[in-house]
C-alpha positions in Angstrom: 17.0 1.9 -17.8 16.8 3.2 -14.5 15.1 0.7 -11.7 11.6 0.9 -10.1 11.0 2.8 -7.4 9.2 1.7 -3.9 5.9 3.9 -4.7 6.3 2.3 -8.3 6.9 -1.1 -8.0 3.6 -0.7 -5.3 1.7 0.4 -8.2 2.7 -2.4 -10.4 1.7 -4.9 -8.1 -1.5 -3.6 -7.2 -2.9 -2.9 -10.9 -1.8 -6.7 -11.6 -5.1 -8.5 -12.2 -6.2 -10.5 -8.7 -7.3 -14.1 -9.0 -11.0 -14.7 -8.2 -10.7 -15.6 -4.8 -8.9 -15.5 -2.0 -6.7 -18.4 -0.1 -7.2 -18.6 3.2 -4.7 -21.3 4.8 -6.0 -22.3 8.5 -9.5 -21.4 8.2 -11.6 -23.8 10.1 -15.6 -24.2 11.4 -14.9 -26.4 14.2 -12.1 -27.3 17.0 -11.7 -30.7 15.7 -10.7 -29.0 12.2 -7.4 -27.3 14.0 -4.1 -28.9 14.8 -3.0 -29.7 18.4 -2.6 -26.9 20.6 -4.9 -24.7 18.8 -8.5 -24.2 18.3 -11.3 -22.5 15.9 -11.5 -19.1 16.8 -13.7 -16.2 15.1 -11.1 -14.1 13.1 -10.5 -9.9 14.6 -10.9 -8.5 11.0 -13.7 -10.2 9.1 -16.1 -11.7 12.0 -17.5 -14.5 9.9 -14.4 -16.1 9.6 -13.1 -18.7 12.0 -9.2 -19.6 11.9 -6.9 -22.2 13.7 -5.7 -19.9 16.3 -3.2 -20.7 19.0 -4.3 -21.2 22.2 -3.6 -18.9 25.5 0.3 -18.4 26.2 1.1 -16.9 29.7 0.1 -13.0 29.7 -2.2 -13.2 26.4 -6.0 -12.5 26.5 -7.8 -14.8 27.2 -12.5 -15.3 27.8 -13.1 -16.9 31.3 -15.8 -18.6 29.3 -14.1 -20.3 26.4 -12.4 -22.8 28.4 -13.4 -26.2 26.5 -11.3 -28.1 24.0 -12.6 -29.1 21.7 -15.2 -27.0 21.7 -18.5 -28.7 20.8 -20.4 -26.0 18.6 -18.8 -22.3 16.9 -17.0 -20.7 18.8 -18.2 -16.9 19.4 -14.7 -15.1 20.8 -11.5 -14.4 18.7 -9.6 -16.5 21.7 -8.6 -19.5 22.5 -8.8 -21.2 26.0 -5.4 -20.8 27.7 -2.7 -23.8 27.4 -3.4 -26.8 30.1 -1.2 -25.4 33.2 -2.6 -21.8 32.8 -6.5 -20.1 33.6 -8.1 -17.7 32.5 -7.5 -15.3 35.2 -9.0 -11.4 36.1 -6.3 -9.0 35.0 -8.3 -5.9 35.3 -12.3 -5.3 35.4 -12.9 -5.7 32.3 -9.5 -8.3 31.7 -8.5 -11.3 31.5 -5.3 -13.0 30.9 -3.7 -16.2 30.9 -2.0 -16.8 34.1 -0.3 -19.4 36.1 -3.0 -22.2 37.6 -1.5 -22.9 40.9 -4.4 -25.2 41.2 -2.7 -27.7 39.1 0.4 -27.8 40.0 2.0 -29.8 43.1 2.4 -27.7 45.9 4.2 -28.9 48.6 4.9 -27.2 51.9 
C-alpha cells in the first residue's frame, strides 16, 4: 500500500463532512470582552466580525482616531489603539503608524 500523496491527502480532507458551524476563538462585540492589552477590532476578511486583536506595537498601523480603551461603543477599524508609550503618528499622507510618544516620556536636558 503505497502512502498518500500531498494533492491526495488535500482531497481527503476537504471531502470530509464539515460540522455545522464554525469556531471562532477571540471573537468579541466590545472592548471589555478582550483580554488586557488588546481590544475589539472589526476583522480584515469578513467585516461583520469583531476579534480580540492586539493593540499597536512600534511600526504597526495604526487610526489616529481609535485611541480610547476601552472603547465605549463598536469599534469601526480593523486596529487597535497603539500600546500606552506609543501614538498614533503620520507616517505618510495617507499613513499612520505607531511611533514613539516623546510626550510621555521624561525628558531631561
Amino acid at each position: 500500500m503505497r502512502s498518500l500523496r500531498g494533492a491526495e491527502l488535500l482531497l481527503l480532507l476537504a471531502l470530509l463532512p464539515a460540522g455545522r458551524g464554525a469556531v471562532i476563538t477571540g471573537a468579541c462585540d466590545r472592548d471589555q470582552q478582550c483580554g488586557g492589552g488588546m481590544c475589539c477590532a472589526v476583522s480584515l476578511w469578513i467585516r461583520s466580525l469583531r476579534m480580540c486583536t492586539p493593540m499597536g506595537n512600534i511600526g504597526e498601523e495604526c487610526h489616529p482616531l481609535s485611541h480610547r480603551v476601552p472603547f465605549p461603543g463598536r469599534r469601526m477599524h480593523h486596529t487597535c489603539p497603539c500600546l500606552p508609550s506609543l501614538s498614533c503618528t503620520r507616517a505618510s499622507p495617507s499613513k499612520f503608524r505607531c511611533l514613539p510618544d516623546f510626550r510621555k516620556e521624561d525628558v531631561f536636558f
